[in-house]
KOLSE-906409 format. One record per residue: residue number from 1; residue in one letter; x, y negated, z negated of N, C-alpha, C, O in turn. Coordinates in steps of 0.2 Angstrom, whole numbers, plus 5000, padded with zeros to 4 digits. Example, Ala and Ser with C-alpha at 12.3 -4.5 7.8 and 13.67 -1.06 7.14 Angstrom:
<nodes>
NODE   pos   code    n_u    n_v    n_w   ca_u   ca_v   ca_w    c_u    c_v    c_w    o_u    o_v    o_w
NODE     1      A   5066   5028   4961   5062   5022   4961   5066   5016   4961   5071   5017   4958
NODE     2      S   5064   5011   4965   5068   5005   4964   5064   5000   4961   5067   4994   4960
</nodes>
This chain:
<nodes>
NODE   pos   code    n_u    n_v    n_w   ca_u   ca_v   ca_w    c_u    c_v    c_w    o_u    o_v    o_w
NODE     1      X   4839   5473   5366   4834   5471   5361   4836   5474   5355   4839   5480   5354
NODE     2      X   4835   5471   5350   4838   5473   5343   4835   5478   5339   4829   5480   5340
NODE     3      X   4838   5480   5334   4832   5485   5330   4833   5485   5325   4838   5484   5324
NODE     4      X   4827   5485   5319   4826   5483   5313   4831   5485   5309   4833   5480   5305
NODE     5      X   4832   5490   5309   4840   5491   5306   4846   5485   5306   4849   5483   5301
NODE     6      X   4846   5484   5312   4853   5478   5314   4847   5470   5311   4851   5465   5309
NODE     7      X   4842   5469   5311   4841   5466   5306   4843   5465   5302   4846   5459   5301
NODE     8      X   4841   5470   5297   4843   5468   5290   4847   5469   5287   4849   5467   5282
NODE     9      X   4852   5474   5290   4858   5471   5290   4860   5463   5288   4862   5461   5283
NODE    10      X   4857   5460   5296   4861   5456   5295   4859   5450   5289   4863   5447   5286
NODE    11      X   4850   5451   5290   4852   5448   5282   4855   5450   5275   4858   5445   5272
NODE    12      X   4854   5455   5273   4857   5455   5268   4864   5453   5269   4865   5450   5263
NODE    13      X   4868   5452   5273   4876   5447   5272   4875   5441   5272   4879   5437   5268
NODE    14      X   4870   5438   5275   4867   5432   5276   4863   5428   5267   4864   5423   5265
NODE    15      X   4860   5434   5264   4860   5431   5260   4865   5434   5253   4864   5431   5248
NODE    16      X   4871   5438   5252   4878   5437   5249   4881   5432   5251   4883   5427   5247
NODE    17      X   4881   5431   5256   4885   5426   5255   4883   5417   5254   4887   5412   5252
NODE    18      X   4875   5418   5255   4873   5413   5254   4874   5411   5243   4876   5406   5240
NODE    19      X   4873   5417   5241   4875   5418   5233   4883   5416   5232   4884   5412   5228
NODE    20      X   4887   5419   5236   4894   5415   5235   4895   5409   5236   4900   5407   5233
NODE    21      X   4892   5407   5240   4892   5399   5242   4889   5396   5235   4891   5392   5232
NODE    22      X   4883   5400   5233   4881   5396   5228   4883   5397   5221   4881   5393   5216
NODE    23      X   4885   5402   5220   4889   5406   5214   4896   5398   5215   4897   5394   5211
NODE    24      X   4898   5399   5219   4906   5395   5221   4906   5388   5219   4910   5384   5216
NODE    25      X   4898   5386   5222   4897   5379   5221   4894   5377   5214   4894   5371   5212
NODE    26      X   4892   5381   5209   4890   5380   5202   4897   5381   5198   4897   5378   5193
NODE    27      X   4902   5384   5199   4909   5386   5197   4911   5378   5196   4913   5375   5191
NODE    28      X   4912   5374   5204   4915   5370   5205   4909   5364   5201   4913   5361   5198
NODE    29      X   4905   5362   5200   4900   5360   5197   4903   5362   5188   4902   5357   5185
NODE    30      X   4905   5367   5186   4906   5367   5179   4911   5363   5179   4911   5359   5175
NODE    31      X   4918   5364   5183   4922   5360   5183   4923   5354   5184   4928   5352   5181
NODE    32      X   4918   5351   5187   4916   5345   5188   4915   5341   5181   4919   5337   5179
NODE    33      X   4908   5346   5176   4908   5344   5171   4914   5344   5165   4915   5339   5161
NODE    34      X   4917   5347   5164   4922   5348   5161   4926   5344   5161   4929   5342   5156
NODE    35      X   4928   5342   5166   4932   5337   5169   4929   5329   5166   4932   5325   5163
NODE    36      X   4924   5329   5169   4917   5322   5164   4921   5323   5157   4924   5319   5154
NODE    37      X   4921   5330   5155   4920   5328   5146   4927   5327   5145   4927   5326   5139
NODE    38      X   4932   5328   5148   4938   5325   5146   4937   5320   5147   4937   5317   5142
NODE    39      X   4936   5316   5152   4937   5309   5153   4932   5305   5151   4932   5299   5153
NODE    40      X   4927   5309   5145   4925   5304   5142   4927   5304   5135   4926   5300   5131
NODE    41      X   4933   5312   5135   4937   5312   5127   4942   5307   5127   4943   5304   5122
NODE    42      X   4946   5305   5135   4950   5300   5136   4949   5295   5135   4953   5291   5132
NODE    43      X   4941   5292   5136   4940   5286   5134   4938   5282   5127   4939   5277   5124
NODE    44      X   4936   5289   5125   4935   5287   5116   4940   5286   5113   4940   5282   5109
NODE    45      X   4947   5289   5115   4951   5290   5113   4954   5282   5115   4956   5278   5111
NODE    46      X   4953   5281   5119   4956   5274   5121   4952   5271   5117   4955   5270   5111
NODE    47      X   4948   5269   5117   4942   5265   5114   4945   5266   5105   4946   5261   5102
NODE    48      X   4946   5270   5104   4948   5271   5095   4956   5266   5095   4957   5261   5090
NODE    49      X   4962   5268   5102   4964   5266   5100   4965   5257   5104   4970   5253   5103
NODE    50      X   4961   5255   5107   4961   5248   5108   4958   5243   5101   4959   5237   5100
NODE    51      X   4952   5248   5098   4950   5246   5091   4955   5246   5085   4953   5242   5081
NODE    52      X   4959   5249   5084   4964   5249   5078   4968   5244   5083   4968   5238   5080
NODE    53      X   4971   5245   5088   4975   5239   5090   4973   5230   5090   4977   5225   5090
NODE    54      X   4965   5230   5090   4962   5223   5092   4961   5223   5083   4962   5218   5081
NODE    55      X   4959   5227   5078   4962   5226   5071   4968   5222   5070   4969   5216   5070
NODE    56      X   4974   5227   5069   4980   5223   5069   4981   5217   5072   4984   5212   5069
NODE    57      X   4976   5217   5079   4980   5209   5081   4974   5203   5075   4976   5198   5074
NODE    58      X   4968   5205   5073   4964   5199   5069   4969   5199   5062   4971   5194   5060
NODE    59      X   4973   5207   5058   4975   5205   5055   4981   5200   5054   4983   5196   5049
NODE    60      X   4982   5200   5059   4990   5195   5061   4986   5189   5062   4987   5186   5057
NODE    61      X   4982   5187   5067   4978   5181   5068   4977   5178   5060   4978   5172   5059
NODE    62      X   4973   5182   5054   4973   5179   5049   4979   5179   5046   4977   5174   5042
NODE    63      X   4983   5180   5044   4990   5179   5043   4992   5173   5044   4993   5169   5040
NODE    64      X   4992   5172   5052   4998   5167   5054   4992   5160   5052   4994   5154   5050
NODE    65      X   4985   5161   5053   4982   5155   5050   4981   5152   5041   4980   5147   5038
NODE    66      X   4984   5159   5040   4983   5158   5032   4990   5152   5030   4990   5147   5026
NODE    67      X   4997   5155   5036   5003   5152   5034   5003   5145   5038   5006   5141   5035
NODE    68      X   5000   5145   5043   4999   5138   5047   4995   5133   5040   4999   5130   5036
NODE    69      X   4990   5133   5038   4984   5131   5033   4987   5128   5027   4985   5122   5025
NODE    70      X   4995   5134   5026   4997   5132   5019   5002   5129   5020   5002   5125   5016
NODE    71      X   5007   5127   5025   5011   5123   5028   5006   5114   5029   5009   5109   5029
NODE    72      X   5002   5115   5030   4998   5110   5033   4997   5106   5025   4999   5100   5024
NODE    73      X   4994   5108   5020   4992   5107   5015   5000   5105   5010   4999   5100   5006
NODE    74      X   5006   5107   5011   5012   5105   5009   5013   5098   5010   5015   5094   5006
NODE    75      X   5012   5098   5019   5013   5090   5023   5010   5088   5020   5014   5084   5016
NODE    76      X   5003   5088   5019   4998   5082   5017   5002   5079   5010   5005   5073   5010
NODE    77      X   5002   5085   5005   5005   5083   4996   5010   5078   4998   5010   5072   4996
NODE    78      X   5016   5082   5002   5022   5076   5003   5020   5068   5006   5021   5062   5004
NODE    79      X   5017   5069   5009   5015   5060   5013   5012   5055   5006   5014   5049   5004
NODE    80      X   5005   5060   5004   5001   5056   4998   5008   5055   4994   5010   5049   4996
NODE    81      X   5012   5058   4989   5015   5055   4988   5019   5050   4989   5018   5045   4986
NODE    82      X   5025   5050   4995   5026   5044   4999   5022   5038   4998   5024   5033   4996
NODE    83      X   5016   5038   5000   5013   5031   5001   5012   5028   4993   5010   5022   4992
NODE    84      X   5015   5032   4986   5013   5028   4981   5017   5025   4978   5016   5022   4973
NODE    85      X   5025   5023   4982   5028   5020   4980   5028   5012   4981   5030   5011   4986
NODE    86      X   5027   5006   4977   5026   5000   4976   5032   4995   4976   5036   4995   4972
NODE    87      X   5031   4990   4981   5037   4984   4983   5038   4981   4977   5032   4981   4974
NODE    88      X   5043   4979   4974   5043   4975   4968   5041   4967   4968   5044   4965   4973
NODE    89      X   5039   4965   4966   5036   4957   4965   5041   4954   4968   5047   4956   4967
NODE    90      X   5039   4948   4972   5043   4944   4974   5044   4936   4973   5039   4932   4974
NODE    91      X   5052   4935   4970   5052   4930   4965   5049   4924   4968   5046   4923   4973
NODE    92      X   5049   4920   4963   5045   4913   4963   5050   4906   4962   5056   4906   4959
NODE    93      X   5046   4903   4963   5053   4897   4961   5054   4891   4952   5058   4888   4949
NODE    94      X   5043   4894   4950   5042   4892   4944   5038   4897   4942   5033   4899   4945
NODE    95      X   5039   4900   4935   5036   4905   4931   5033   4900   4925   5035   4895   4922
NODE    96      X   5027   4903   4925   5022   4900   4920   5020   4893   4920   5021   4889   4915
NODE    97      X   5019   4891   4925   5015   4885   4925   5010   4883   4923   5009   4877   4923
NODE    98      X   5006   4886   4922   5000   4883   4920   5000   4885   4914   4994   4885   4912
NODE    99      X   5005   4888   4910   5007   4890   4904   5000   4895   4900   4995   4894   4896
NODE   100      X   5001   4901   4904   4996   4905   4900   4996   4911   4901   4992   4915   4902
NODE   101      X   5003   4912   4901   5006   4919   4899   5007   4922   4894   5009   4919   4889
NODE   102      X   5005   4929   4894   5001   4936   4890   5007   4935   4882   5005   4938   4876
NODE   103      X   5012   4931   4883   5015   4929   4876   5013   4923   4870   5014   4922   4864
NODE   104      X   5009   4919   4877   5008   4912   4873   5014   4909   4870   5016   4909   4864
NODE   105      X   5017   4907   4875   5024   4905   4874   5025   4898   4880   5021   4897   4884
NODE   106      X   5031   4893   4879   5030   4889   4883   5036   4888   4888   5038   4884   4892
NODE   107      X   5039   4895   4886   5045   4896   4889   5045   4899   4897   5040   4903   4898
NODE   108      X   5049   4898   4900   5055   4895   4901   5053   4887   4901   5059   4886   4903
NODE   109      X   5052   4884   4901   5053   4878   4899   5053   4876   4896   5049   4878   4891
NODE   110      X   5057   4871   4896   5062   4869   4889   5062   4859   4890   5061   4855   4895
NODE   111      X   5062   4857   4883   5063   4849   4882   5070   4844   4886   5076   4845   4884
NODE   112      X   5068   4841   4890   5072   4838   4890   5077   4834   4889   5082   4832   4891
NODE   113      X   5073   4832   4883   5077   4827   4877   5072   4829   4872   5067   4832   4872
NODE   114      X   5076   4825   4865   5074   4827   4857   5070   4822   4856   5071   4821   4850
NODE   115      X   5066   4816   4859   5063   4813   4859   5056   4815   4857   5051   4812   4854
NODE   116      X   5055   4821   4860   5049   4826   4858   5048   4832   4856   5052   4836   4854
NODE   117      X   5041   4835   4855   5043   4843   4853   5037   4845   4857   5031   4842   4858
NODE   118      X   5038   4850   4860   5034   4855   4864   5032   4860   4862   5036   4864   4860
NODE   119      X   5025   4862   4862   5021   4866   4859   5013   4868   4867   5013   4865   4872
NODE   120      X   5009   4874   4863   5004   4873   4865   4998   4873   4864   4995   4878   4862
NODE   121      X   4994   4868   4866   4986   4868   4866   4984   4871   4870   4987   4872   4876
NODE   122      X   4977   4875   4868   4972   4879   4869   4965   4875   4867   4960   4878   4868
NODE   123      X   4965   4869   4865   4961   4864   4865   4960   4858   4870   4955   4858   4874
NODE   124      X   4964   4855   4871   4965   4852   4878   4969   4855   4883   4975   4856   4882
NODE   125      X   4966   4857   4891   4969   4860   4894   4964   4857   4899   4958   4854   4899
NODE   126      X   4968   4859   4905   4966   4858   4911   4962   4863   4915   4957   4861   4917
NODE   127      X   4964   4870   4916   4962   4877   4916   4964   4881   4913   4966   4879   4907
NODE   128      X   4964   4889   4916   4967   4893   4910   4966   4892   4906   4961   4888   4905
NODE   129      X   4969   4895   4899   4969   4897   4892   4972   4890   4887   4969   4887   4882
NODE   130      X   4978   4887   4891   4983   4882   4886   4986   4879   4892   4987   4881   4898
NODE   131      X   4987   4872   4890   4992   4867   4894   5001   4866   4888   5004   4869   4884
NODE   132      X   5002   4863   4890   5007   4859   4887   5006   4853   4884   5004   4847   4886
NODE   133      X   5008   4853   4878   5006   4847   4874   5013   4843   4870   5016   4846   4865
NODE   134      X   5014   4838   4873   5020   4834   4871   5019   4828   4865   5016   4822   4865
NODE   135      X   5022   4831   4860   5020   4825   4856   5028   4819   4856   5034   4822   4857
NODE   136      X   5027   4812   4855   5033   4807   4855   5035   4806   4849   5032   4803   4845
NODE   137      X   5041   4809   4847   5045   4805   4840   5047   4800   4840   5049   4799   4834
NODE   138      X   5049   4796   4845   5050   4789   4847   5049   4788   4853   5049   4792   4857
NODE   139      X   5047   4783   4854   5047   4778   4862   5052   4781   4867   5058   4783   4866
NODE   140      X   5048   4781   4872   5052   4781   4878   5052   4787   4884   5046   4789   4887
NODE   141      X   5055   4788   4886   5053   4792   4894   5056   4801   4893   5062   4801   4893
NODE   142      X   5053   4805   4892   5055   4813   4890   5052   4818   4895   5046   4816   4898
NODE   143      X   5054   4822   4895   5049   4826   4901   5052   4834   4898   5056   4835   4895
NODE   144      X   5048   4838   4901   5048   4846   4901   5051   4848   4907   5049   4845   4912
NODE   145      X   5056   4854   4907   5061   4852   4911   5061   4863   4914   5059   4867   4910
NODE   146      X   5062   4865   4921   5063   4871   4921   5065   4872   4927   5063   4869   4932
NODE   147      X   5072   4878   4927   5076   4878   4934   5075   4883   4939   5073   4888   4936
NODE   148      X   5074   4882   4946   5071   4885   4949   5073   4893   4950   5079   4896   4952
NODE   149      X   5066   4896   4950   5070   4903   4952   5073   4905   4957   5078   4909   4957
NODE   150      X   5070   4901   4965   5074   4903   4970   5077   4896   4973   5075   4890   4972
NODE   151      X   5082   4897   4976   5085   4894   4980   5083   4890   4985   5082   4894   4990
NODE   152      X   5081   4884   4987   5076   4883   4992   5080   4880   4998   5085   4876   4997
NODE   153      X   5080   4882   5004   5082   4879   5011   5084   4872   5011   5081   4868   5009
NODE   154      X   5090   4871   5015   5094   4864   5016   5090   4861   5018   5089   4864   5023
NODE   155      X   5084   4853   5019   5082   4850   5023   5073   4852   5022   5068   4848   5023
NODE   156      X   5073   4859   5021   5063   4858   5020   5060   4855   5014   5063   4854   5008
NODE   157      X   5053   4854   5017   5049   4849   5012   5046   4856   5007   5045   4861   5009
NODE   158      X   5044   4854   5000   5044   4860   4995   5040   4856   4991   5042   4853   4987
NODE   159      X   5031   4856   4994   5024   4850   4989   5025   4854   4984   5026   4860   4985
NODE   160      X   5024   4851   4979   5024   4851   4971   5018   4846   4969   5016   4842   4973
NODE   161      X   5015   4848   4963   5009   4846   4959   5009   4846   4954   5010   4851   4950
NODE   162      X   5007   4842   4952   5006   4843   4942   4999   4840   4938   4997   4835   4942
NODE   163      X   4995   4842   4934   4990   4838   4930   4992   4835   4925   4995   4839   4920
NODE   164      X   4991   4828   4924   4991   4826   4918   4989   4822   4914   4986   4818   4917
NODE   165      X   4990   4821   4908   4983   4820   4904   4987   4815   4898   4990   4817   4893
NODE   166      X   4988   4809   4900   4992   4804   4895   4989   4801   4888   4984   4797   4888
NODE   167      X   4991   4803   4884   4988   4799   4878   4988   4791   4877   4992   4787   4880
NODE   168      X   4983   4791   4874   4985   4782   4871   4991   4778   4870   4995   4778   4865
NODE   169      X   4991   4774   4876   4999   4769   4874   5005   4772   4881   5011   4770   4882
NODE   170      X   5002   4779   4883   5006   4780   4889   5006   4776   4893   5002   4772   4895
NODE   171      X   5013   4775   4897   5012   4771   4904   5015   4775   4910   5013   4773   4916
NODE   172      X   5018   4780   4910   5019   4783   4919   5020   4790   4916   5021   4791   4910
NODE   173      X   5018   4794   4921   5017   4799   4922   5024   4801   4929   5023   4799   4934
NODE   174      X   5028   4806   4927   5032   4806   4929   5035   4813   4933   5036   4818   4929
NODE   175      X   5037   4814   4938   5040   4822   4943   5048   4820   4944   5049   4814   4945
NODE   176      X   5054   4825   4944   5060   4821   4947   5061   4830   4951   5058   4835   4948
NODE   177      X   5065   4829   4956   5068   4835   4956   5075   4833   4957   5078   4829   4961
NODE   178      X   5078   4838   4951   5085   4836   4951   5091   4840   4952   5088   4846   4954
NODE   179      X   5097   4841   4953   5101   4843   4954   5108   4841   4950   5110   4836   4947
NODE   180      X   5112   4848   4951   5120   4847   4945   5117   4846   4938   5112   4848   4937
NODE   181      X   5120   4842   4936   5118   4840   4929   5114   4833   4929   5116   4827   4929
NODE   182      X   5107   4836   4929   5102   4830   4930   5101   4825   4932   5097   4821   4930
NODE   183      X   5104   4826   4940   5105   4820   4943   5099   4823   4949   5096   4828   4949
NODE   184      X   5097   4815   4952   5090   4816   4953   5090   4816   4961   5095   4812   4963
NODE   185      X   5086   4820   4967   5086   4823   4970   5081   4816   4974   5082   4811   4977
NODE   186      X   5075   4819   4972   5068   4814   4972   5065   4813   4966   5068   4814   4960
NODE   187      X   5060   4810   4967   5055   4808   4961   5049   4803   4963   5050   4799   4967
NODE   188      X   5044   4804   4960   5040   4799   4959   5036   4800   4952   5035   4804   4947
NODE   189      X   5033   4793   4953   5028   4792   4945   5021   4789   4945   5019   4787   4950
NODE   190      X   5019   4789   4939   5011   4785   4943   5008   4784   4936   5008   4788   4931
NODE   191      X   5006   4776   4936   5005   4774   4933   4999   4775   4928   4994   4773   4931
NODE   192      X   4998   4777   4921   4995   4779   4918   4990   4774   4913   4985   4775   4910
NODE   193      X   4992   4771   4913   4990   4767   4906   4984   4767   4906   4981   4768   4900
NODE   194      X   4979   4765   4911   4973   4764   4909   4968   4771   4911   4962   4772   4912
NODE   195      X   4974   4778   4912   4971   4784   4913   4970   4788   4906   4968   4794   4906
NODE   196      X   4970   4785   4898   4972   4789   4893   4967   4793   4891   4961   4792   4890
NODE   197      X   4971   4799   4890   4964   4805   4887   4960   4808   4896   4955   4812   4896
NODE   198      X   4963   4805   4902   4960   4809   4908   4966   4814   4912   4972   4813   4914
NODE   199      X   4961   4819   4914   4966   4821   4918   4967   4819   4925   4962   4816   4928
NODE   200      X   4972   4820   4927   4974   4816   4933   4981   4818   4936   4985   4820   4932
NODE   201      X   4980   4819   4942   4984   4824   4947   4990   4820   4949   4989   4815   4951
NODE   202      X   4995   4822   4949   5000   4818   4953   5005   4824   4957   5009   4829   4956
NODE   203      X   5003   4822   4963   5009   4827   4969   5018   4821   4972   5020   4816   4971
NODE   204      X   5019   4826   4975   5027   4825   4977   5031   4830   4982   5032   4836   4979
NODE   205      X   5033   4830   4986   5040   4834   4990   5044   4837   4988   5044   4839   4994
NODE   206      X   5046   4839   4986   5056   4839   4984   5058   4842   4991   5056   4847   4994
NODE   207      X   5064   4837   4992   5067   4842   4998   5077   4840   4997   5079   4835   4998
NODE   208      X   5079   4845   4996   5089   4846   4993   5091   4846   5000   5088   4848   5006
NODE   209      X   5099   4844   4999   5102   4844   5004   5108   4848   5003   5111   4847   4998
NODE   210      X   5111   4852   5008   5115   4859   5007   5118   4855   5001   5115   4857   4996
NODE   211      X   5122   4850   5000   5126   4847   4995   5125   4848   4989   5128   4851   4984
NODE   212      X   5116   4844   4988   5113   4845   4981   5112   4854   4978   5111   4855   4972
NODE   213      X   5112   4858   4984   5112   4864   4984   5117   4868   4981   5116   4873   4978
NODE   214      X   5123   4865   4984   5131   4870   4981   5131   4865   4976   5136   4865   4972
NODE   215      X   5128   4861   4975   5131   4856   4969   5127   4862   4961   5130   4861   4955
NODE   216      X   5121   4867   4963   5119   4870   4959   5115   4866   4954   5113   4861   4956
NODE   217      X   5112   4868   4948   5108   4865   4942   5101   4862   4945   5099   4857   4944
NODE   218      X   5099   4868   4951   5091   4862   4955   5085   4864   4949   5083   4870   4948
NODE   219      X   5083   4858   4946   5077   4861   4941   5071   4855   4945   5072   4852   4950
NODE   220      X   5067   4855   4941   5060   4852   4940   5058   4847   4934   5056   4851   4930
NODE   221      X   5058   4841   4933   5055   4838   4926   5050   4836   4928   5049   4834   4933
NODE   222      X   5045   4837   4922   5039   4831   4923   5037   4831   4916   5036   4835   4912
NODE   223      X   5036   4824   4915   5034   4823   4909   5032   4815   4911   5031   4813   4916
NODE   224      X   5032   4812   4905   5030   4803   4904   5035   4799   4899   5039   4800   4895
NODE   225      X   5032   4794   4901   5033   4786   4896   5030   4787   4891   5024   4786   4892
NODE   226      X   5031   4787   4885   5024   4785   4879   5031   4782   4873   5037   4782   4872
NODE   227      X   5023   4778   4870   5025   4777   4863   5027   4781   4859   5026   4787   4861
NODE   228      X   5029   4778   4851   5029   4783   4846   5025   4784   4843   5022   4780   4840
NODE   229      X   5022   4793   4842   5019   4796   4840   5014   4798   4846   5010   4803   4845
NODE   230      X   5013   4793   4852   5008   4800   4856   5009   4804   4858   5015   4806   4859
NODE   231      X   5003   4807   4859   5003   4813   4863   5000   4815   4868   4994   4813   4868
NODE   232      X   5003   4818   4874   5000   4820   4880   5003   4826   4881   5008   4829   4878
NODE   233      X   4997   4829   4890   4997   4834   4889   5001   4836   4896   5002   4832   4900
NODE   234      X   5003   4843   4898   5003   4845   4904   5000   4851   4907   4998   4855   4904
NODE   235      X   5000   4852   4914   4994   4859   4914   4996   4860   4921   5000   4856   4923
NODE   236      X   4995   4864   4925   4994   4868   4931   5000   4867   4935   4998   4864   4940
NODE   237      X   5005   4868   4935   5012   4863   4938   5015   4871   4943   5017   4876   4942
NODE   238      X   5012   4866   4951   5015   4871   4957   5019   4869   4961   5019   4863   4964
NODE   239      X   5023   4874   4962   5030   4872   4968   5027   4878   4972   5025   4884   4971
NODE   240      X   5027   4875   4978   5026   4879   4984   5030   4880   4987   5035   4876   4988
NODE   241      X   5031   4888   4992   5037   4888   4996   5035   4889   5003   5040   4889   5007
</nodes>
């Protein structure tokens, strides 16, 4: 049997050491903590520096968008320009036909014979501003004459039209197309006499053959028959191609 003595003895060891255990275990608890606060010093630290790093990369990001942006806007200037440049006009085979161009001239066409004088009205006209007005210093067959600007194809058909307006005493109204020196290709005519002081339309073909072609000189005449001293008119005169 034990005795009070050997008791408490044994407590008192029982309870040092239970204080060592607990002394031991608060020790290692502070270290525990300490350990915490590093590795919450390490992550601040991280965090400081993935934030100046995630700076740097927005400042790059706006950079390379600022340079993409101005490259973009360079492209655009260069194109807009390109698209302002304009085909040049593409020739025709008769200029001023309907004679009411910005000069008030009757030119390029020109008299065929001196049998008249060629001028403009701006009183009698068919459309537009002015026709062509033919007056006769004697009898007989004269016409207004102009060579073609382009070349027209061996063998196709090329309608032409004229308005005309014959004075008192006229008798045909007349188209040729010709070739070389005045030599006639086609032609027709229509008979005016009882059309005087009216307008009145007269159409026609022309069609050249390689020959009449290399032979060169392809114009246009149209004019009339009149007596001496009338006057008639011409107006709206088209070659189609």
């Amino acid at each position: 049997m034990t005795s009070p003595e050997d008791v408490t003895t044994t407590t008192a060891v029982s309870t040092t050491d239970l204080s060592t255990i607990v002394v031991e275990s608060s020790t290692e608890a502070s270290a525990t903590t300490i350990s915490t606060i590093d590795l919450i010093s390490s992550v601040q630290e991280t965090i400081v520096e993935t934030s100046a790093a995630s700076t740097d990369a927005a400042s790059t990001a706006v950079m390379t968008i600022t340079e993409i942006t101005t490259t973009e806007e360079s492209t655009t200037t260069a194109e807009s320009t390109t698209t302002t440049a304009e085909a040049p006009p593409a020739p025709t085979f008769l200029l001023n036909g309907g004679f009411d161009d910005e000069l008030d001239t009757t030119a390029p066409w020109t008299r065929a014979s001196g049998i008249i004088t060629l001028s403009l009205s701006s009183t009698v006209k068919h459309d537009g501003r002015n026709s062509a007005e033919l007056k006769y210093l004697t009898g007989g067959q004269s016409a207004i004459r102009q060579q073609l600007g382009v070349t027209p194809q061996a063998g196709l058909d090329y309608p032409l039209s004229t308005w005309f307006r014959p004075g008192v005493g006229c008798s045909y109204a007349i188209i040729y197309c010709t070739y070389g020196n005045g030599l006639t290709s086609s032609g027709q005519s229509l008979m005016v006499s009882s059309l005087a002081n009216q307008w009145v339309e007269l159409s026609h073909t022309c069609n050249y053959s390689q020959a009449q072609i290399d032979a060169g000189g392809l114009q246009l005449y149209v004019g009339f028959i009149c007596p001496r001293d009338a006057i008639a008119w011409i107006d709206s005169i088209a070659f189609l191609q």
